[in-house]
C-alpha positions as CSV (number, residue, x, y, z in Angstrom):
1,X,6.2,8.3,8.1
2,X,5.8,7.8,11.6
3,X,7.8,10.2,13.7
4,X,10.1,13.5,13.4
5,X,13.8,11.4,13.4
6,X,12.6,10.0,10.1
7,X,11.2,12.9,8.8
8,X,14.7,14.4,9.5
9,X,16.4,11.4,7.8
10,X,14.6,12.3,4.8
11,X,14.9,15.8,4.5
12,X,18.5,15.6,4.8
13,X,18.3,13.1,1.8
14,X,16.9,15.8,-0.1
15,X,13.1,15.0,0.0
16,X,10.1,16.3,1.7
17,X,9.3,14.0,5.0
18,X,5.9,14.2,6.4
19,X,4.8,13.0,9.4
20,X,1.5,11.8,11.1
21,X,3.4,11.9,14.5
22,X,2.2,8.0,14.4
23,X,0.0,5.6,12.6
24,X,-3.2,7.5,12.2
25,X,-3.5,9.2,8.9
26,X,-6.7,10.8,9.7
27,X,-9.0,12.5,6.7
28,X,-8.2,16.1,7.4
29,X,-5.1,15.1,6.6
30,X,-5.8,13.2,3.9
31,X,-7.4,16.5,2.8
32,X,-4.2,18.4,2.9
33,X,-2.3,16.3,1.0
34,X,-4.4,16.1,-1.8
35,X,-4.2,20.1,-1.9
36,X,-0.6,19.7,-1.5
37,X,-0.3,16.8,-4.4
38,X,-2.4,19.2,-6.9
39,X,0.1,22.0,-6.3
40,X,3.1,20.3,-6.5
41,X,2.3,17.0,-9.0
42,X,2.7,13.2,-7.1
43,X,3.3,10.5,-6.3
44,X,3.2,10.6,-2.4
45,X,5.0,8.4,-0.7
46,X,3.9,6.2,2.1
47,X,7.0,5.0,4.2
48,X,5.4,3.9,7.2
49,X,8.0,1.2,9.9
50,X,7.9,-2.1,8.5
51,X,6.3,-3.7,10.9
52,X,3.2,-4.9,12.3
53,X,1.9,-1.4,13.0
54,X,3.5,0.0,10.3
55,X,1.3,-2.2,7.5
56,X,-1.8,-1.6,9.3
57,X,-1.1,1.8,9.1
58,X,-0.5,1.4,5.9
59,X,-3.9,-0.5,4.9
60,X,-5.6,1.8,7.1
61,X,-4.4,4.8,4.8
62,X,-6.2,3.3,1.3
63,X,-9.1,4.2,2.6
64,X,-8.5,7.9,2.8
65,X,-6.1,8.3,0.1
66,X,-8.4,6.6,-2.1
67,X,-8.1,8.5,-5.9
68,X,-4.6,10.0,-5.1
69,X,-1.1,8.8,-6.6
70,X,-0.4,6.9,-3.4
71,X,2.5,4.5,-3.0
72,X,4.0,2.5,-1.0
73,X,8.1,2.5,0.3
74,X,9.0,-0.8,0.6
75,X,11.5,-0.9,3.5
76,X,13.4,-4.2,5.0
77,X,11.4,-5.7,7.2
78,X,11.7,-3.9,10.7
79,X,13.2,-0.8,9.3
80,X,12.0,2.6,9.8
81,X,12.9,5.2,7.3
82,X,15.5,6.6,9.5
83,X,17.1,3.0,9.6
84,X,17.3,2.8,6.0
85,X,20.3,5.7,6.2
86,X,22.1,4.3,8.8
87,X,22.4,0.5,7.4
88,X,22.6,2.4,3.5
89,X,23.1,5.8,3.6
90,X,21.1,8.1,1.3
91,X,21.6,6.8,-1.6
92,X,19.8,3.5,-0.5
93,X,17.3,5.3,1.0
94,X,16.9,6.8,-2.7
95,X,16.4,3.6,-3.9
96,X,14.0,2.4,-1.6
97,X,11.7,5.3,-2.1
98,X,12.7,4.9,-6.1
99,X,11.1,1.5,-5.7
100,X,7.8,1.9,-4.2
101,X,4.7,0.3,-5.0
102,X,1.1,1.7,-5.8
103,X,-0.7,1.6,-2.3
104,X,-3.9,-0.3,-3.4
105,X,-0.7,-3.2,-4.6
106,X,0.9,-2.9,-1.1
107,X,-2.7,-3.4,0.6
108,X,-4.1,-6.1,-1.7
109,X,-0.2,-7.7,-0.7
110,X,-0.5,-7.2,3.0
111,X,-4.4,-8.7,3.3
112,X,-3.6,-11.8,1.1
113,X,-0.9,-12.4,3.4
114,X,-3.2,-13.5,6.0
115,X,-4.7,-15.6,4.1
116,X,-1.4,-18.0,3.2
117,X,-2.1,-20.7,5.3
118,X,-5.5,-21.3,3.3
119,X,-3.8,-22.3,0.1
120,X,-5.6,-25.8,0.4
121,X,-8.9,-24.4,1.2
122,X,-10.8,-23.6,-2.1
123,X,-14.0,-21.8,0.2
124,X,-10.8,-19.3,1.9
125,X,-9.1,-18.2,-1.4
126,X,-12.9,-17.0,-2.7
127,X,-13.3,-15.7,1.1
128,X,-9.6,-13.9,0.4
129,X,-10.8,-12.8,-3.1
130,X,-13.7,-11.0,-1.3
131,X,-11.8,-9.7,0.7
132,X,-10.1,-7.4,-1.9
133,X,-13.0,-7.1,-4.0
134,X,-13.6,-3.2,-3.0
135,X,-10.1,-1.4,-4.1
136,X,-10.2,-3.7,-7.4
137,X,-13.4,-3.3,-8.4
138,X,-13.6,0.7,-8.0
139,X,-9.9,0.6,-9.6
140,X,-9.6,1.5,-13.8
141,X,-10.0,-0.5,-16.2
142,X,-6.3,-1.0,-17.2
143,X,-5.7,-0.6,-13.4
144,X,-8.6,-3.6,-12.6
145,X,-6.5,-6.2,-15.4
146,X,-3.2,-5.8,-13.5
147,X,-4.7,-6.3,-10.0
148,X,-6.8,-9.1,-10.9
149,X,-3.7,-10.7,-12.0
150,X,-1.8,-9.6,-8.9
151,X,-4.5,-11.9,-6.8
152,X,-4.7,-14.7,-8.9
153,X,-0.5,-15.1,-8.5
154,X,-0.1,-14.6,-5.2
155,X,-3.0,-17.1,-4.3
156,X,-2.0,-19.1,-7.0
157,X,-5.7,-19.4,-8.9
158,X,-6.7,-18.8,-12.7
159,X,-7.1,-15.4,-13.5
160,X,-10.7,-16.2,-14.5
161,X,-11.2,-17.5,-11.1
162,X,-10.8,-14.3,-9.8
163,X,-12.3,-12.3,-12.3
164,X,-15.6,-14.6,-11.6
165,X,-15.6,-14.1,-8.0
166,X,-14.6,-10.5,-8.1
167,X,-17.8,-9.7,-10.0
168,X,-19.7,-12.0,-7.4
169,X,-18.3,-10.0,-5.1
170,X,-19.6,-6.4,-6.9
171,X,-23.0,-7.9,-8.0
172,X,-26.0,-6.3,-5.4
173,X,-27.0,-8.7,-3.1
């Protein structure tokens, strides 16, 4: 989260808000979660705005987090945390953070969205592809399968498509 007024909003909903007092989450404290996550079990939850700065943030944090339980809560567009109880009241903030998805989805999501007004270019859906290579080609195996298939709906390409170019993409140069 970004700030202390939705770190309060979800505390009083009966979970444990965290904030980075903006959109940096840095490595150190990175580093603390991951000491916090192997105390207590996971998933973390990452419930930055959605907006514009909020899903850099967001893509920003894979990086970092790379290896945790990390997901993403996916909030109406605009919406802070703290908004979320005021249009729904706890309960749909519940089920917003009830419904998040893994942060490697959420940032595979957010940087093939830039790429939507390509869909005609064959040479920018293998440049998007590449794009993503790195979080799907370090991910498991079972893990790898379900995100390969992940890119090859939203950019609307055969599954072998993206397979191919994905181990372009990983071969040494």
């Amino acid at each position: 989260m970004e700030g202390a007024v939705d770190v309060i909003a979800v505390s009083l909903g009966g979970h444990i808000g965290l904030a980075a007092s903006g959109t940096r989450l840095t490595t150190h404290h990175a580093e603390h979660l991951r000491q916090v996550l192997a105390a207590t079990g996971g998933p973390l939850l990452l419930a930055y705005d959605n907006d514009s700065p909020g899903q850099d943030a967001t893509l920003r944090a894979a990086d970092p987090l790379a290896g945790l339980d990390a997901q993403v809560v996916q909030l109406p567009a605009g919406h802070d945390p703290a908004d979320v109880v005021v249009a729904t009241g706890f309960r749909g903030l519940g089920r917003a953070l009830g419904e998040s998805v893994p942060l490697v989805d959420s940032a595979i999501t957010t940087r093939l969205r830039r790429w939507a007004s390509h869909t005609g270019n064959p040479v920018a859906l293998v440049d998007a592809v590449r794009e993503v290579a790195p979080p799907v080609t370090g991910a498991p195996g079972g893990d790898r399968a379900r995100l390969v298939s992940l890119i090859a709906s939203q950019l609307g390409l055969p599954v072998e498509v993206v397979s191919g170019t994905l181990l372009d993409a990983a071969a040494p140069a």
